[in-house]
Residue, then its C-alpha position, 0 to 999 in steps of 0.5 A: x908342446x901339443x897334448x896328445x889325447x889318448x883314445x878311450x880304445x887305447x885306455x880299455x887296451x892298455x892291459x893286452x900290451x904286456x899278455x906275456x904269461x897270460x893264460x886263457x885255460x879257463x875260457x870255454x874255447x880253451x877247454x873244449x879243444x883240450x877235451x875233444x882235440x881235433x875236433x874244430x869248436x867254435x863260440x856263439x857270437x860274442x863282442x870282441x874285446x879287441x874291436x868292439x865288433x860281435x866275433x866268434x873264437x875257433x880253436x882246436x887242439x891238436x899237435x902234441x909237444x913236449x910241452x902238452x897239447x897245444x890249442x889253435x884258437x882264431x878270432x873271426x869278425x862275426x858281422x863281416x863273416x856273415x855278409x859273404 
């Protein structure tokens, strides 16, 4: 039987697989879209955590439910954002 070699990049991965009740209330996007819902917030350029890429976040908070406000937040591929 062949050994499959799993990939430092699956490795680094690997806790992202089970996200069930993952809670990103204290990020900074998070918490300006709660405060000023509405408005589009957006970070300065950081690494992705998913592709190893400079990214910036989007969010915004906006529909309300019976749940509470909920956040929309988009991961945008910085360097391929900046060549268009």
């Amino acid at each position: 039987m062949p050994v499959v070699r799993t990939s430092q990049r699956t490795k680094r991965f690997s806790p992202l697989l089970h996200s069930e009740g993952a809670s990103w209330e204290r990020r900074p996007y998070f918490i300006e879209a709660l405060r000023a819902p509405g408005r589009v917030h957006l970070t300065a350029p950081y690494l992705s955590i998913n592709e190893a890429h400079l990214c910036v976040t989007a969010s915004i908070g906006g529909a309300q439910t019976p749940y509470g406000l909920q956040v929309l937040c988009v991961d945008i591929n910085w360097e391929a954002a900046k060549q268009r």
